[in-house]
N, CA, C and O atoms as a Tripos MOL2 file, in Angstrom:
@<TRIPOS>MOLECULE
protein
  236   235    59     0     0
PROTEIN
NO_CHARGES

@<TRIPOS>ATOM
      1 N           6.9720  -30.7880    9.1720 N.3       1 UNK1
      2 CA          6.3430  -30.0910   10.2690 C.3       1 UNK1
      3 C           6.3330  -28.5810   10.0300 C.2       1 UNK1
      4 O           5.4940  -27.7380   10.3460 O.2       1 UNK1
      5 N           7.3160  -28.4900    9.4850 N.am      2 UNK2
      6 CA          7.5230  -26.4340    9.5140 C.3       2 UNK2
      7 C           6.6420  -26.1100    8.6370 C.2       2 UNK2
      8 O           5.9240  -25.1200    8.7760 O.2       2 UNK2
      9 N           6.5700  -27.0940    7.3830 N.am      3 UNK3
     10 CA          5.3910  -26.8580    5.8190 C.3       3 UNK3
     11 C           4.0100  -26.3140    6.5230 C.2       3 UNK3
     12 O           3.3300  -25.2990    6.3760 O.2       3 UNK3
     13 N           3.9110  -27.6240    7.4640 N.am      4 UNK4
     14 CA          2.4900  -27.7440    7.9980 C.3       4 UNK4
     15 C           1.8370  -26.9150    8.9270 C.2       4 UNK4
     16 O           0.6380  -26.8570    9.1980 O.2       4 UNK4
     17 N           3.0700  -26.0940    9.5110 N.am      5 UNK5
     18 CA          2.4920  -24.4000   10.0290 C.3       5 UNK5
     19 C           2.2450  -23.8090    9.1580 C.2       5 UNK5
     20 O           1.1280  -23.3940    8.8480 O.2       5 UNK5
     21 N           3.6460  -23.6030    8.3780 N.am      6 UNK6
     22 CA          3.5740  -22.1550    7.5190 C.3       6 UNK6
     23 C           2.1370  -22.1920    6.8380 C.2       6 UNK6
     24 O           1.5930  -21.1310    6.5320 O.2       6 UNK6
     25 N           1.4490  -23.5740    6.5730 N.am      7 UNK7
     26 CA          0.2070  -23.6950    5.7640 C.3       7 UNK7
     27 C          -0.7040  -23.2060    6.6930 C.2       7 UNK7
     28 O          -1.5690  -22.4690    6.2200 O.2       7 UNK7
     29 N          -0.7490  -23.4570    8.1070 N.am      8 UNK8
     30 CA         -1.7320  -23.7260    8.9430 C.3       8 UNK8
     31 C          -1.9750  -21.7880    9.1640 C.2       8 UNK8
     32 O          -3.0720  -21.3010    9.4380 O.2       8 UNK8
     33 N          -0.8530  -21.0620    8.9900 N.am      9 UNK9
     34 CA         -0.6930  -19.3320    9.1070 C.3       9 UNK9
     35 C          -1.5030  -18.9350    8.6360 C.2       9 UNK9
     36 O          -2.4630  -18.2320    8.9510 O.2       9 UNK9
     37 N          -0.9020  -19.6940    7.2430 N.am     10 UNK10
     38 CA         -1.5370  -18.9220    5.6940 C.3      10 UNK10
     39 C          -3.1550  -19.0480    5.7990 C.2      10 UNK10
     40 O          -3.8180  -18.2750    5.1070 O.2      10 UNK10
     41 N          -3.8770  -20.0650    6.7010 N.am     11 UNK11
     42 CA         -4.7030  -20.6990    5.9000 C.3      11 UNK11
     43 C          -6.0100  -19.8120    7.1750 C.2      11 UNK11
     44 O          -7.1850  -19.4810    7.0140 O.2      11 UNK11
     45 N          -5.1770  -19.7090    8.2310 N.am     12 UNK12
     46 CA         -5.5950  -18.8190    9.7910 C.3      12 UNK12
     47 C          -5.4240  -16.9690    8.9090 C.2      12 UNK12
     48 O          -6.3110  -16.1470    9.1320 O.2      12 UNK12
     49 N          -4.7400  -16.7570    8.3830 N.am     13 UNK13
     50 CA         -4.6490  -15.1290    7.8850 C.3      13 UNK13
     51 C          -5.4750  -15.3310    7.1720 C.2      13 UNK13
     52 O          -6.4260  -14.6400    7.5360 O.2      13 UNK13
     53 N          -5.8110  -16.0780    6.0310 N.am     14 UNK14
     54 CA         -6.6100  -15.8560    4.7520 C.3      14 UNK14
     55 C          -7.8630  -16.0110    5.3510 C.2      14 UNK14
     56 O          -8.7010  -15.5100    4.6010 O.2      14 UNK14
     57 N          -8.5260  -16.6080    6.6500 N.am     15 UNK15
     58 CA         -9.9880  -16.8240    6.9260 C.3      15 UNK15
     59 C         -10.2690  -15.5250    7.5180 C.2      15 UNK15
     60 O         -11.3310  -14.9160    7.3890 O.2      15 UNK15
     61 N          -9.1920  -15.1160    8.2140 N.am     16 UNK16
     62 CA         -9.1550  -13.6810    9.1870 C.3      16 UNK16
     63 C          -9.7470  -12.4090    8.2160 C.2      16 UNK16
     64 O         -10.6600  -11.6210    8.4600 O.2      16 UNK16
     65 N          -8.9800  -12.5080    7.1770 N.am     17 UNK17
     66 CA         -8.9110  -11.8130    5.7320 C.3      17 UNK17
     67 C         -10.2260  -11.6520    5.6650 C.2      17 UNK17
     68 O         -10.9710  -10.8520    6.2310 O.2      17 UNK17
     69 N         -10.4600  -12.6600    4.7700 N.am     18 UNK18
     70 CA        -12.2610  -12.8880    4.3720 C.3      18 UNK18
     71 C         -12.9640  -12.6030    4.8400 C.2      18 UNK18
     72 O         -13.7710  -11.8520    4.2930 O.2      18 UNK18
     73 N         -13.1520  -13.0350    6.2640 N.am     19 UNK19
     74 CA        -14.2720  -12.3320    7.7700 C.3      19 UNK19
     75 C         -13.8050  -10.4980    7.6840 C.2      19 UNK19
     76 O         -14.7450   -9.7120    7.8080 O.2      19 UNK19
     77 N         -12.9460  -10.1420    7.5580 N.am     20 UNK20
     78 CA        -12.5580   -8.6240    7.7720 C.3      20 UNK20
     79 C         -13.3360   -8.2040    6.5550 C.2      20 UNK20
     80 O         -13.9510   -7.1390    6.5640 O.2      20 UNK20
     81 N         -13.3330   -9.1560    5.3010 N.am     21 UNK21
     82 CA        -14.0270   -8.4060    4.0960 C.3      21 UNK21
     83 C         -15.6330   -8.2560    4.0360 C.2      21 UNK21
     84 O         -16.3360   -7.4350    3.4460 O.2      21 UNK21
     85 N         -15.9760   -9.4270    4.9220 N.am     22 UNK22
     86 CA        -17.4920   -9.6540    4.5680 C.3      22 UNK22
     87 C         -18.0350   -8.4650    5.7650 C.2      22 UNK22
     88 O         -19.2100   -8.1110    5.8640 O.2      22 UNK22
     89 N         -17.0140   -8.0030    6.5430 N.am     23 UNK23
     90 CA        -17.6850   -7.2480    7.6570 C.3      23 UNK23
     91 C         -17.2700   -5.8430    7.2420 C.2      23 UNK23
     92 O         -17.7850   -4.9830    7.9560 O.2      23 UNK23
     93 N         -16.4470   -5.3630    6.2410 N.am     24 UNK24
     94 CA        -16.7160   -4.2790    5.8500 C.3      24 UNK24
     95 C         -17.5790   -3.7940    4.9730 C.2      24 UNK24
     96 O         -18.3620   -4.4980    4.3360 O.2      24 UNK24
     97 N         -17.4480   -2.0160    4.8500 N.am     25 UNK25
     98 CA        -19.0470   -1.4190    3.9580 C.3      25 UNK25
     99 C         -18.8040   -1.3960    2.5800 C.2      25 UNK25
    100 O         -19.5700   -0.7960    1.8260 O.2      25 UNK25
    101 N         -18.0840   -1.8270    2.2870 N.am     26 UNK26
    102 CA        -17.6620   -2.0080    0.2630 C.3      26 UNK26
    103 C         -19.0190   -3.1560    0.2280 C.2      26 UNK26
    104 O         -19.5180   -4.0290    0.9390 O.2      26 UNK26
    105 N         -19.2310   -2.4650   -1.1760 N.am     27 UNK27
    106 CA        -20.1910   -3.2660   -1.9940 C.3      27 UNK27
    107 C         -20.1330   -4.5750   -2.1590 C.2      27 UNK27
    108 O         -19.0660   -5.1490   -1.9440 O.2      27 UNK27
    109 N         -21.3220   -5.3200   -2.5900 N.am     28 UNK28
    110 CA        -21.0960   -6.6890   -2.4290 C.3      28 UNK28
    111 C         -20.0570   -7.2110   -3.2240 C.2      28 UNK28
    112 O         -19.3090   -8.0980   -2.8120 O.2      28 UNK28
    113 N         -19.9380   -6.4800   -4.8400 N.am     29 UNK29
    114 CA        -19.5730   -6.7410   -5.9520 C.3      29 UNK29
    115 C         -17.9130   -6.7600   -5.7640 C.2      29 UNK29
    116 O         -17.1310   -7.3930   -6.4730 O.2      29 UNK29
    117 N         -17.4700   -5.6490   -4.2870 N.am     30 UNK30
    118 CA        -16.0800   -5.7410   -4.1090 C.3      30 UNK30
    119 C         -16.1400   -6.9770   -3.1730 C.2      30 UNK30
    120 O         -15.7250   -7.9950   -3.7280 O.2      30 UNK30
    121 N         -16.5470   -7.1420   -1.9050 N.am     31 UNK31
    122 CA        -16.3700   -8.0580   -1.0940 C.3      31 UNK31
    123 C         -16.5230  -10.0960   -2.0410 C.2      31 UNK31
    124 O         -16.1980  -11.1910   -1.5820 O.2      31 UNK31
    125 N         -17.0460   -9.7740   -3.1910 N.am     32 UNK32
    126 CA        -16.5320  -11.0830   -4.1380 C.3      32 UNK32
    127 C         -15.5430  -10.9850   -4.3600 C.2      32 UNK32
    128 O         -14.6710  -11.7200   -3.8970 O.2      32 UNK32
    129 N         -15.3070   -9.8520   -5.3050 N.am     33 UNK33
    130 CA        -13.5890   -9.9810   -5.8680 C.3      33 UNK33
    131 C         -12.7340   -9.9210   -5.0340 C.2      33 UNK33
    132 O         -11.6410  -10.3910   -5.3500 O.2      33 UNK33
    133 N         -12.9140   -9.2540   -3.4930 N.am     34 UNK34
    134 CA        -11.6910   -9.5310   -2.9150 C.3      34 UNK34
    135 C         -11.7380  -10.9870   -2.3710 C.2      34 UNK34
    136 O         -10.6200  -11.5010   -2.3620 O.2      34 UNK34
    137 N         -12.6300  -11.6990   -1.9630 N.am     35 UNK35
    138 CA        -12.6230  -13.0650   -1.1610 C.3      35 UNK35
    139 C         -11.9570  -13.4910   -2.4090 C.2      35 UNK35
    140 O         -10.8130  -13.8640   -2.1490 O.2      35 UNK35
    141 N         -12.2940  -13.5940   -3.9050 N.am     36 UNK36
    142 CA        -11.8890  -14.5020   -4.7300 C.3      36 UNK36
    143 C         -10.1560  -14.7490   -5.2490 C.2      36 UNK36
    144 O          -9.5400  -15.6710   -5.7840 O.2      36 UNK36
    145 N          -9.6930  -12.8610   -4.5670 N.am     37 UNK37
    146 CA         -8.7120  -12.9960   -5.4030 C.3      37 UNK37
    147 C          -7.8940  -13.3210   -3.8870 C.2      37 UNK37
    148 O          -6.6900  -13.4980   -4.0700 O.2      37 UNK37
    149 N          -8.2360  -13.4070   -2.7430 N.am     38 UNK38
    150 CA         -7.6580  -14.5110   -1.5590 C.3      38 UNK38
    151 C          -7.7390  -16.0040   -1.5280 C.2      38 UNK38
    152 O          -6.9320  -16.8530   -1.1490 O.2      38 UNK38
    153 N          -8.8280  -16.0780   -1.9840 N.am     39 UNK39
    154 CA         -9.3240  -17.5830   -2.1480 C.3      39 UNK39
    155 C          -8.1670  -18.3100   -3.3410 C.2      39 UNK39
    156 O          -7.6930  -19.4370   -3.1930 O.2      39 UNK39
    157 N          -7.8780  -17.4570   -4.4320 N.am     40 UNK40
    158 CA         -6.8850  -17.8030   -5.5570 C.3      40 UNK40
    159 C          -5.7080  -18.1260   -5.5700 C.2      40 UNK40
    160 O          -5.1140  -19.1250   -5.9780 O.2      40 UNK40
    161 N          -5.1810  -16.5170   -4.7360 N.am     41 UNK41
    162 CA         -3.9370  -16.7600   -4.4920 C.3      41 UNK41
    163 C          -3.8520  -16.1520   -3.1270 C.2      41 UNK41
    164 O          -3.8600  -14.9760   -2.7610 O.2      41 UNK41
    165 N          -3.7440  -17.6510   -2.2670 N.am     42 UNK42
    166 CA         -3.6120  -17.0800   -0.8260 C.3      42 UNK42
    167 C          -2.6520  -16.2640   -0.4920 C.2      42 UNK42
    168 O          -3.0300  -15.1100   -0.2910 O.2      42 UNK42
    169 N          -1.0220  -16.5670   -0.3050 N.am     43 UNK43
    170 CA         -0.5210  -15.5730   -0.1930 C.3      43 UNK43
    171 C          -0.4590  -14.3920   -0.7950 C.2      43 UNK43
    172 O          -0.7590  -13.3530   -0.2070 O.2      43 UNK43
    173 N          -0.0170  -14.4390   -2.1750 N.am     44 UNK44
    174 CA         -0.0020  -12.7480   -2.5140 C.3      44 UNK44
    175 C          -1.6740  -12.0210   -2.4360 C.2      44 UNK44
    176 O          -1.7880  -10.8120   -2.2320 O.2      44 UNK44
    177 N          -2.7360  -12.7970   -2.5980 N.am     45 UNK45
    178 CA         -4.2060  -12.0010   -2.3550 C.3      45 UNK45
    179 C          -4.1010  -11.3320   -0.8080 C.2      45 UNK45
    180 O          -4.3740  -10.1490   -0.6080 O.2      45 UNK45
    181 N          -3.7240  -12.1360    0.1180 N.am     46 UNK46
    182 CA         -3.7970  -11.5180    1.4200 C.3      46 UNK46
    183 C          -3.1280  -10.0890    1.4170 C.2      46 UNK46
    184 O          -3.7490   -9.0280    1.4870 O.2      46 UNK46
    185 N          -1.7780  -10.2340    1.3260 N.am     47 UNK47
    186 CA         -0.8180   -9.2880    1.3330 C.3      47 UNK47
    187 C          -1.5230   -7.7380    0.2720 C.2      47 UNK47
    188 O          -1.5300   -6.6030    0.7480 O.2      47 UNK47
    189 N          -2.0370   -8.0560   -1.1300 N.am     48 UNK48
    190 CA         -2.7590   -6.9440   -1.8280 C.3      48 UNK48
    191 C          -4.0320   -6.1140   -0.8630 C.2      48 UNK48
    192 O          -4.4430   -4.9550   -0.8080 O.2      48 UNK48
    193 N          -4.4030   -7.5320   -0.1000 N.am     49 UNK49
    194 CA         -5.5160   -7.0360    0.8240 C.3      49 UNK49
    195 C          -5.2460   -6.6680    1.7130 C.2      49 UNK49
    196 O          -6.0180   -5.7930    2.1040 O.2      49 UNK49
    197 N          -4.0870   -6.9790    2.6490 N.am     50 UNK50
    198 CA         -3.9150   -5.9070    3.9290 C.3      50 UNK50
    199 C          -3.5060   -4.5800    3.6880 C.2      50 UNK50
    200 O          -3.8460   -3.6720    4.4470 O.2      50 UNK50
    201 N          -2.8400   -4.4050    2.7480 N.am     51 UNK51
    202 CA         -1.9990   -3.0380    1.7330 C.3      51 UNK51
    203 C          -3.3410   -2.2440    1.5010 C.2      51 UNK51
    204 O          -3.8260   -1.3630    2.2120 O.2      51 UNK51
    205 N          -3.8050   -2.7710    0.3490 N.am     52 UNK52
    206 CA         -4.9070   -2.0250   -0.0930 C.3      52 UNK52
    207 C          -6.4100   -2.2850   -0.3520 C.2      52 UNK52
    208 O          -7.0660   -1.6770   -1.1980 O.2      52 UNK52
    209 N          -6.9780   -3.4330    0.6170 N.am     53 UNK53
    210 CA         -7.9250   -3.7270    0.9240 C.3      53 UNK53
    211 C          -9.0180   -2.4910    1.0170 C.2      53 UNK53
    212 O          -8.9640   -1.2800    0.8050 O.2      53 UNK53
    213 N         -10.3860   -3.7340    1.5860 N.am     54 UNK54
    214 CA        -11.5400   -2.8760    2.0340 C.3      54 UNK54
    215 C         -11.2320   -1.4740    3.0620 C.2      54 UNK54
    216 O         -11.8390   -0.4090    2.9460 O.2      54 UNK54
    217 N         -10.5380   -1.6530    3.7110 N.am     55 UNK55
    218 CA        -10.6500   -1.1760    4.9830 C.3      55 UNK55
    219 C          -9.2560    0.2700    4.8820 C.2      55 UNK55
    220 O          -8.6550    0.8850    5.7630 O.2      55 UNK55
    221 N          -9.2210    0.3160    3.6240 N.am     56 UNK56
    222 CA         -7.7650    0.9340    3.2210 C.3      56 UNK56
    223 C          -6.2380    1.4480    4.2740 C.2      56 UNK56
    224 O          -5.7120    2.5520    4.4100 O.2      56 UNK56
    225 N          -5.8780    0.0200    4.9010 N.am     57 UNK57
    226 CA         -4.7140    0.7580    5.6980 C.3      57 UNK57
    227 C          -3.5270    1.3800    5.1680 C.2      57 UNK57
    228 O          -2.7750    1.1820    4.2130 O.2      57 UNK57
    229 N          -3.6380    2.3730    6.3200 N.am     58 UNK58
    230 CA         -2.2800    2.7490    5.7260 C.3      58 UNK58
    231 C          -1.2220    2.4060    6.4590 C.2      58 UNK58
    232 O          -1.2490    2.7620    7.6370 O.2      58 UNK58
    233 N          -0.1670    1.7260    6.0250 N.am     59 UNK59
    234 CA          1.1630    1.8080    6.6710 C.3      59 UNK59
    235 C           2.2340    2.1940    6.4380 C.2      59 UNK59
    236 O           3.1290    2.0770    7.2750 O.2      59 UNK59
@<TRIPOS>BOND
     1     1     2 1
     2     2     3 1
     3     3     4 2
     4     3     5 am
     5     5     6 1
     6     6     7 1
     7     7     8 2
     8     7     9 am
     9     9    10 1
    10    10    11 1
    11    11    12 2
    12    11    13 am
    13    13    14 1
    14    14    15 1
    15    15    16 2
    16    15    17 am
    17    17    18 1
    18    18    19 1
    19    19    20 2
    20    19    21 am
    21    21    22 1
    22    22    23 1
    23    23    24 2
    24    23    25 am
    25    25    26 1
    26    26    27 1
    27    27    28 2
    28    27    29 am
    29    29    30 1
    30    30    31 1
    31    31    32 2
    32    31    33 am
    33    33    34 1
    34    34    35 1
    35    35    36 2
    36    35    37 am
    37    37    38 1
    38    38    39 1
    39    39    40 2
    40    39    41 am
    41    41    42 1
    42    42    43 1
    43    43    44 2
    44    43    45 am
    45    45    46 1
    46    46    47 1
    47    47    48 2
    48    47    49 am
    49    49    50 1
    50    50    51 1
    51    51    52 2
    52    51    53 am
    53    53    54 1
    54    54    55 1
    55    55    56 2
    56    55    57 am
    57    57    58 1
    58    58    59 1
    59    59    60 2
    60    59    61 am
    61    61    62 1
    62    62    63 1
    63    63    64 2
    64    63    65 am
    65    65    66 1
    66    66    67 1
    67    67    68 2
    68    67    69 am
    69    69    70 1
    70    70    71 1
    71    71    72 2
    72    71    73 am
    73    73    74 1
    74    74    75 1
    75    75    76 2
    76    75    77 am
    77    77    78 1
    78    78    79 1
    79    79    80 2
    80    79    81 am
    81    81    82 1
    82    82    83 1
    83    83    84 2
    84    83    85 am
    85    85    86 1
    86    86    87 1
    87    87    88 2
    88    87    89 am
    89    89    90 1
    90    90    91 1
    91    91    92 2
    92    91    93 am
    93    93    94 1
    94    94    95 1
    95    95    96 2
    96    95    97 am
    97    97    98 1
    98    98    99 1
    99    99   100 2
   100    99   101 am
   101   101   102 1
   102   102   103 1
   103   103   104 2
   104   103   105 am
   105   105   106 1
   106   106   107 1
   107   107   108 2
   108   107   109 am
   109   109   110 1
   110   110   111 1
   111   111   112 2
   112   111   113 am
   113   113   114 1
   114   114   115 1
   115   115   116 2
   116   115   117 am
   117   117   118 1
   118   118   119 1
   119   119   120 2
   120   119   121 am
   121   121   122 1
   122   122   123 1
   123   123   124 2
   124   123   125 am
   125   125   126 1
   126   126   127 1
   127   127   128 2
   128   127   129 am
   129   129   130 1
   130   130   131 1
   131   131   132 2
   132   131   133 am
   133   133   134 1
   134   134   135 1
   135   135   136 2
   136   135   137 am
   137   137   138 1
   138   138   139 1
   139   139   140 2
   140   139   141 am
   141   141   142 1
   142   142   143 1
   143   143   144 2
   144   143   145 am
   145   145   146 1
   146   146   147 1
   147   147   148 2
   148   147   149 am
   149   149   150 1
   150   150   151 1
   151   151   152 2
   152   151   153 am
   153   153   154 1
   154   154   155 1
   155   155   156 2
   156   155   157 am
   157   157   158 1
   158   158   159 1
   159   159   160 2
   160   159   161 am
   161   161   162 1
   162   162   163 1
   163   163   164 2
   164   163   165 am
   165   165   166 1
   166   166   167 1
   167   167   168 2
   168   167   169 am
   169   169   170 1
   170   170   171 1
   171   171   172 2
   172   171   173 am
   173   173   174 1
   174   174   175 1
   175   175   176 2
   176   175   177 am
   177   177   178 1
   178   178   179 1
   179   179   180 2
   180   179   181 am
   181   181   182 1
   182   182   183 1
   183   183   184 2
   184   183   185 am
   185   185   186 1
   186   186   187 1
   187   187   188 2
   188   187   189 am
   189   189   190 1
   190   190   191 1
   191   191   192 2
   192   191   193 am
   193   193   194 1
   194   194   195 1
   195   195   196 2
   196   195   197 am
   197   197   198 1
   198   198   199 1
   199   199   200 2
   200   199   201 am
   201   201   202 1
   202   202   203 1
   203   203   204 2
   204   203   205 am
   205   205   206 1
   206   206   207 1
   207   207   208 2
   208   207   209 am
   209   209   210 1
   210   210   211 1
   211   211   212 2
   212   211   213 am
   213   213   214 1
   214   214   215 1
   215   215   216 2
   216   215   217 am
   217   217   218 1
   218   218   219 1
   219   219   220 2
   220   219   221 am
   221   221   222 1
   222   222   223 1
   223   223   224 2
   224   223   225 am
   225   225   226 1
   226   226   227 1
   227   227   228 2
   228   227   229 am
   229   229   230 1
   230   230   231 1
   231   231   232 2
   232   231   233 am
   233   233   234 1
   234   234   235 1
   235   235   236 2
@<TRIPOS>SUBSTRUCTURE
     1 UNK1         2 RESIDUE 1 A UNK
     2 UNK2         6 RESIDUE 1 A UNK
     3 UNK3        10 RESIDUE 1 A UNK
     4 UNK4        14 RESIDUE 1 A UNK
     5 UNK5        18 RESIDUE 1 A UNK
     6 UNK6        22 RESIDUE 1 A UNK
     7 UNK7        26 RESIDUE 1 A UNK
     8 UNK8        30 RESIDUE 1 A UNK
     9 UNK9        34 RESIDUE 1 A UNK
    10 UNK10       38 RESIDUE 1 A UNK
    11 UNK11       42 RESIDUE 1 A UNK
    12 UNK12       46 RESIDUE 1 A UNK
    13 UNK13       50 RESIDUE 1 A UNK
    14 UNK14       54 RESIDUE 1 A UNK
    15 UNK15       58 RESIDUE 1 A UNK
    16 UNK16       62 RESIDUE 1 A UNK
    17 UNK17       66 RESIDUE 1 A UNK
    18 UNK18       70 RESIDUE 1 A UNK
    19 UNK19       74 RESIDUE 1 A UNK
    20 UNK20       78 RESIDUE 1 A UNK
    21 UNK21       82 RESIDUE 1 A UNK
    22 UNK22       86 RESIDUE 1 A UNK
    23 UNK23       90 RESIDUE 1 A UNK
    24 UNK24       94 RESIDUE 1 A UNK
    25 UNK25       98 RESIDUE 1 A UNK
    26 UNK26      102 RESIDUE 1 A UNK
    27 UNK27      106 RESIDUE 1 A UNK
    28 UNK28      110 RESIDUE 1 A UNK
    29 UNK29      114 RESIDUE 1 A UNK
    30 UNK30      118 RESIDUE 1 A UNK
    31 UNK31      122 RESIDUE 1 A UNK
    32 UNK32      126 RESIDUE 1 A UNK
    33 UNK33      130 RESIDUE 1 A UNK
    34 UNK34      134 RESIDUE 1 A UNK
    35 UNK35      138 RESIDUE 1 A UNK
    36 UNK36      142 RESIDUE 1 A UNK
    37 UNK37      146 RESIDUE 1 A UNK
    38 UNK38      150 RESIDUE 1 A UNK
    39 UNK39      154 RESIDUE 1 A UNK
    40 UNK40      158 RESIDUE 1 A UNK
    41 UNK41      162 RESIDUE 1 A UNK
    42 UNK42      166 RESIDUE 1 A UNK
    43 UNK43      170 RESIDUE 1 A UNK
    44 UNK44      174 RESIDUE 1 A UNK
    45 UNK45      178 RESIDUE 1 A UNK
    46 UNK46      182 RESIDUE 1 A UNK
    47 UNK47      186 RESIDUE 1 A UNK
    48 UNK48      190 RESIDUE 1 A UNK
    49 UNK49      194 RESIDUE 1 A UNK
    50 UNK50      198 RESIDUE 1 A UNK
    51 UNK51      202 RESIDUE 1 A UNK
    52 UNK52      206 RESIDUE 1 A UNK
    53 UNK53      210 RESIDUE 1 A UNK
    54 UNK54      214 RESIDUE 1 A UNK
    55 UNK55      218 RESIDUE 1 A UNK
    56 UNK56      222 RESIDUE 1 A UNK
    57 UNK57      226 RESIDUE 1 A UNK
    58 UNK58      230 RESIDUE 1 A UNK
    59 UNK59      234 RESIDUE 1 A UNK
């Protein structure tokens, strides 16, 4: 049961992710490589992408 959240998080952040990428103004050529390198490796792609994504936050 706990697997089947932690998947269900991962799987709810990484779509969140993707929609945040396709709706920002980076080029198409970035908004591939970033969906792909989420799509690859869900967790650590997300995490590279909230850090230093399209949308460049800073925290």
């Amino acid at each position: 049961m706990f697997k089947t959240l932690i998947g269900l998080l991962i799987l709810i952040a990484d779509i969140w992710a993707i929609l945040q990428v396709f709706n920002s103004r980076v080029s198409t050529a970035a908004k591939i490589l970033w969906t792909l390198l989420i799509l690859i490796f869900p967790v650590v792609g997300f995490i590279i992408w909230f850090f230093a994504g399209p949308g460049g936050k800073k925290i």
